[in-house]
N, C-alpha and C positions, 0 to 999 in steps of 0.2 A: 671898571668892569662893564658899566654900561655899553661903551664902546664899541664892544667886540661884536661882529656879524653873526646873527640869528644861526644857527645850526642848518645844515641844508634839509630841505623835505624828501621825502621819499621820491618823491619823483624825478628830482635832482641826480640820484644816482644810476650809472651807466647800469647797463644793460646787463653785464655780466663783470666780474669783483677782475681787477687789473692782473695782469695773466692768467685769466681763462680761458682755455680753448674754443669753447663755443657750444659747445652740445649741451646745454640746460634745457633741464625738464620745463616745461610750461608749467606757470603756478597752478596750483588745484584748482582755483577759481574761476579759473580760464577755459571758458567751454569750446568744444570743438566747434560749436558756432563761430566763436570768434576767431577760433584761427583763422576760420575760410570766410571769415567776414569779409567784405567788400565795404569801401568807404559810399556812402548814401548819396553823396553826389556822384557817383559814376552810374550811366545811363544805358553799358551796354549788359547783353543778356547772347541766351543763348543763341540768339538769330547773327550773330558775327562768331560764333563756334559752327553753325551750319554753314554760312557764304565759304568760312575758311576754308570746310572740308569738300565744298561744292567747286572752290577757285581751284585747290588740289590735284581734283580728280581732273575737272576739265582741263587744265594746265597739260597734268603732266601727257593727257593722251593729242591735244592741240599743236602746241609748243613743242612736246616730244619730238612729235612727227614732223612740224616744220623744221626743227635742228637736225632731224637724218638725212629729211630730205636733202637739207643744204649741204650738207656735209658728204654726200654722195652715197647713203646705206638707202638702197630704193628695194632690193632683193631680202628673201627670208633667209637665204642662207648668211649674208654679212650680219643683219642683223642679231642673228643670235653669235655670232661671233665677236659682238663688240669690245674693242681694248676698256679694261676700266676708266681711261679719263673719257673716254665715251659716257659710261655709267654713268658718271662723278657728275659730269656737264647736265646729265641727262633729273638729276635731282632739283637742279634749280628751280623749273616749274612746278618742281615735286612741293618744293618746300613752299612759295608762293601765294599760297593760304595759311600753309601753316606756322609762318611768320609772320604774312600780313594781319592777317587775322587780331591775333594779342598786340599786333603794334596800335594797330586802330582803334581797340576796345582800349584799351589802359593807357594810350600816350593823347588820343582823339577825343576819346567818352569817360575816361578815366582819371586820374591821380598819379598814374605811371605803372610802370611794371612794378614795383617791391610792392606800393598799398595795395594795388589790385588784382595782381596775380604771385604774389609771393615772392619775387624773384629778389630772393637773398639769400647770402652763405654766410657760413662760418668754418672757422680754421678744420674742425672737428669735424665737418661733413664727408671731407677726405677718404679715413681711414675709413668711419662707420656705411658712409654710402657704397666706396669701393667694395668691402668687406660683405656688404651683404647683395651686394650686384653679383659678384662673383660666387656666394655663396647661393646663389639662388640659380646659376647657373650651372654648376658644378653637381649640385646636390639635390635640389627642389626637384630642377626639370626633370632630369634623369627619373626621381619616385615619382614625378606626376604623372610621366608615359607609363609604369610599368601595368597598371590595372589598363590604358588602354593602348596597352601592343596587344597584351594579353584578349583581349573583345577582338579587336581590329586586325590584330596581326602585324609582325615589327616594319613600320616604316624608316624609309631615311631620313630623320629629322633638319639634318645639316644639311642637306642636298642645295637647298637655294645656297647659303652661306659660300658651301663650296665652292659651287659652279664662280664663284664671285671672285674669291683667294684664287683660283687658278690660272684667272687672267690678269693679277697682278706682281709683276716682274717689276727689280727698278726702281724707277720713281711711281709706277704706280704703287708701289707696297706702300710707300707713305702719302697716298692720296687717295689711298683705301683707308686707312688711319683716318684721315682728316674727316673723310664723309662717313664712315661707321663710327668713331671711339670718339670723333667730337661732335661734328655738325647736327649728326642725328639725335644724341643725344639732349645738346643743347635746344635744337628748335621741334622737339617733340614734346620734350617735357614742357616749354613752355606753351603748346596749346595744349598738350592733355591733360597734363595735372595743374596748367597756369588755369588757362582759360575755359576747356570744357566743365572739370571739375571744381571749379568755381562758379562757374555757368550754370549748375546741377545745383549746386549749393544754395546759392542766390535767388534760383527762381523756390526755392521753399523744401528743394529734396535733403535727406538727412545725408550725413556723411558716409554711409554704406549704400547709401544709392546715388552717390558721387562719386567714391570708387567707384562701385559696379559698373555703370552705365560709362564713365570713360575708361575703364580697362576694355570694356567691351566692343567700345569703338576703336580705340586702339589697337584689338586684334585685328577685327574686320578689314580697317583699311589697307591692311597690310596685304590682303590678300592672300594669304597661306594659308591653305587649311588644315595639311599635318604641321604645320607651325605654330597655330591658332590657339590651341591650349596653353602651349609658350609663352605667347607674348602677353594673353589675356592674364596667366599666373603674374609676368612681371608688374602689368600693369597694376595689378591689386598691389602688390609688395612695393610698387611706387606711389601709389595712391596714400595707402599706410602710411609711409613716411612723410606724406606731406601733410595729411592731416595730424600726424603725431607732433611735429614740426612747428606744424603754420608756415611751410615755405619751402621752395623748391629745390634747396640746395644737395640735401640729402637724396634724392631723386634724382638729381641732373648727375649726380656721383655713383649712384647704383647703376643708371645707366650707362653709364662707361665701364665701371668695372662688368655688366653684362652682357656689353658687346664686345668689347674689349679683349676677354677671354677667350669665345667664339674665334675671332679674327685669329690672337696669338695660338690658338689648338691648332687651327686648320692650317696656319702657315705655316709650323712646325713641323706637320704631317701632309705636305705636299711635296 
């Protein structure tokens, strides 16, 4: 009997018991510090969450302008007329920072994207992200306008989104898809909730002022101001999740089911 191999320790065992979905609670012991914890040798902070959104802006108004140029939109009337792969093309400098950004901090100054910015799923983040992406769209936004249509008076919420759906026919319908229901998704969440909200976290703020301050950015940069209440709402109900989490998979999946729905309403009803 001597023989026999020691029992395994506790730390030996996976992650989650063999066919589990994924979505386990974080043990009680485990503070929301440590979710958002950051491994002690990574170097970067919030000064590459600001270049991010600095390379961003200038990008996309620089480089925007250089690809009209070249592409012959010199007039205000063409350009508010643009086809969506117009658009589509027109995000690359968009995104620019807000991919460079978390590549550099977590792959350059970091341990990588899963230890430094969360960036991990599970099977379970599917349903539960979709489920409440869609439910926050459906349900949340519509009660969060009514106290202020009611002050303000009713605006048209959807009107950007619209103006967007209408110019895609064809194969723009699924390259309105790729840049709304994936790409946005994907390389938003990973500086908002990756790297800003880590960024907040790490320089000493608590996790209510990690969500706050990147939902808050996150409306801003978007630029919409009857939109603004929107995206600021999702952004907390993303933030949520990631700190509830410890990772961004639940998030990157709310966000699709949030945009997602938008896109399928208005193309339905065009």
């Amino acid at each position: 009997m001597s023989d026999l191999p020691p029992p395994p320790s506790s730390s030996s065992w996976p992650e989650h018991p063999p066919g589990s979905s994924g979505w386990v609670e974080p043990a009680a012991d485990v503070s929301v510090d440590d979710r958002l914890a950051v491994p002690a040798s990574s170097t970067w902070g919030l000064g590459e969450a600001a270049w991010g959104i600095a390379v961003s802006l200038v990008a996309s108004v620089l480089v925007g302008a250089a690809i009209l140029v070249a592409l012959g939109y010199t007039d205000s009337e063409s350009i508010e007329n643009l086809s969506i792969s117009i658009i589509a093309l027109l995000q690359i400098p968009v995104w620019l920072g807000y991919l460079g950004a978390p590549l550099v901090a977590a792959v350059r100054k970091g341990s990588g994207l899963a230890a430094d910015l969360g960036w991990r799923f599970e099977r379970r983040d599917i349903p539960v992200g979709l489920g409440i992406g869609v439910a926050t769209q459906l349900i949340a936004v519509p009660l969060l306008y009514v106290p202020i249509f009611f002050v303000f008076g009713e605006q048209d919420v959807s009107e950007a989104a619209r103006e967007l759906t209408d110019r895609a026919t064809g194969w723009g319908v699924l390259l309105l898809a790729l840049v709304v229901v994936v790409g946005a998704p994907v390389v938003e969440e990973l500086f908002f909730r990756g790297l800003l909200l880590r960024g907040i976290a790490k320089r000493g703020g608590s996790a209510v002022a990690a969500v706050a301050g990147s939902s808050i950015v996150f409306g801003l940069v978007h630029f919409q101001l009857v939109q603004l209440p929107a995206l600021v709402m999702f952004g907390v109900v993303a933030g949520w999740l990631t700190v509830r989490s410890g990772r961004l998979g639940p998030a990157v999946w709310a966000h699709v089911g949030f945009n997602g729905v938008t896109v399928a309403v208005l193309l339905a009803t065009a």
